[in-house]
Each structure stands twice: as structure tokens, then as C-alpha cells.
N, C-alpha and C positions, 0 to 999 in steps of 0.2 A: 468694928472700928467706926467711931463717929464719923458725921460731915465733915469735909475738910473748907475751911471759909478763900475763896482765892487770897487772901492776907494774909491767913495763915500759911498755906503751900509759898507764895512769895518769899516770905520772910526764913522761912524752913531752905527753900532751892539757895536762896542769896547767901547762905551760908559757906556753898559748895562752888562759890564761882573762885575764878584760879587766880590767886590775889598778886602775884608776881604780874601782873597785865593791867596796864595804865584802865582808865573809864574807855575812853575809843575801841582800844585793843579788844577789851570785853564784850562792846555792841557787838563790834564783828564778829567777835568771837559766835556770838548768841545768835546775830543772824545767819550766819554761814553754817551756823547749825541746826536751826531750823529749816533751811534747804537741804541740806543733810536729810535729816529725818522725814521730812517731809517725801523725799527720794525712797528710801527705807519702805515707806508705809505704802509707795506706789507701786512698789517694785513686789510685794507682796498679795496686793490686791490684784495686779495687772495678772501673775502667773495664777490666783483663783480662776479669774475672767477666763483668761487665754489658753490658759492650759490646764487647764484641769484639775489643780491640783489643791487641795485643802486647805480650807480658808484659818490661818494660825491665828486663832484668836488672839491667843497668849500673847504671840508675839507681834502682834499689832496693838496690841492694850499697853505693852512693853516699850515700843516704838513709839506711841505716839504721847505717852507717860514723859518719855524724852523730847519729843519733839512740843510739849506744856513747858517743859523744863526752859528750853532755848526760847520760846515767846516770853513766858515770864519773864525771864531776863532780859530780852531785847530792849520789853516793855519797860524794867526798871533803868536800864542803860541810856534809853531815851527819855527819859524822865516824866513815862508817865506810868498805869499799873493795869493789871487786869482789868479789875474794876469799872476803871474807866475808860479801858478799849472795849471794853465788853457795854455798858451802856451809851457811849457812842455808836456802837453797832446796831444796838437794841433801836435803839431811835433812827438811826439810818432804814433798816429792816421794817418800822412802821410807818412811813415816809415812804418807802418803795413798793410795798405790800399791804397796805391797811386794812386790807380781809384775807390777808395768809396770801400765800402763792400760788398764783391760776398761770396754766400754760394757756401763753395765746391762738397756738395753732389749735387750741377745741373751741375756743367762741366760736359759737354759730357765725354765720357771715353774711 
């Protein structure tokens, strides 16, 4: 399968959103399902951690497939895109880090 371009997955998910549900009803929708999933993916990784028990790729690749889905959307709901939450970040992240990220408890002192 090719790249997928974030405009194109965007335009693909916005298909699937539930059209009986005004624009507001949808943000919410899109955010409370991103905490949703977001829960999902922590609740999977917490039992690797804590208990012992095998880390489901699948199903964290699966989850959090979902939990793109519900940001995409939040992102379009809000009116703005991947895109550009994702290069706002970008720049945020070189603005906070301009030589990558050093933990400050190893600088020498």
C-alpha cells in the first residue's frame, strides 16, 4: 500500500463521521473519543508494564488507528487539519528543543 498523505486519511475518515449530529455535537463527539482511545491504548500498555502480559501490537496499532481517526476529526471540527496541528507542533518542538531533547538531571552541575 502507498503513503497515505494526512489530506488524504482526513478526507477518507470525514466521510465516516455520523451526519445526523449538528458541527458542535461532532467536535464532541471527536473529542470524547479521543479520550476514549486514548484510555484504550493506556490500559494496554499499563497491563505490558504492570503485569506481565504481552505487548498486542495489533491491537494498539488498531487503537490508536482510532484514536487518528478522533484527532482528525476534532482537528476538522475545529476548523483547523492535521497538517497544521502538526506543523505548529513542529515549530513549537524546535522552539523547546533546538538540539533534540536532553534530560536536565545528566547535565553536569
Amino acid at each position: 500500500m502507498p503513503p497515505m498523505r494526512l489530506a488524504e486519511y482526513e478526507e477518507f475518515a470525514a466521510r465516516t463521521t455520523n451526519t445526523m449530529l449538528g458541527e458542535k455535537e461532532r467536535l464532541l463527539d471527536s473529542a470524547a473519543g479521543l479520550s476514549e482511545e486514548a484510555g484504550e491504548i493506556l490500559s494496554l500498555v499499563r497491563k505490558h508494564v504492570f503485569q506481565s502480559k504481552t505487548l498486542e501490537r495489533e491491537r494498539i496499532s488498531e487503537e490508536l488507528g482510532d484514536a487518528l481517526w478522533c484527532l482528525a476529526m476534532t482537528a476538522k471540527h475545529a476548523g483547523t487539519s492535521l497538517e497544521e496541528v502538526a506543523q505548529a507542533n513542529v515549530a513549537k518542538l524546535r522552539t523547546r528543543y533546538p538540539d533534540g531533547y536532553r534530560d536536565p538531571s545528566t547535565d553536569a552541575k
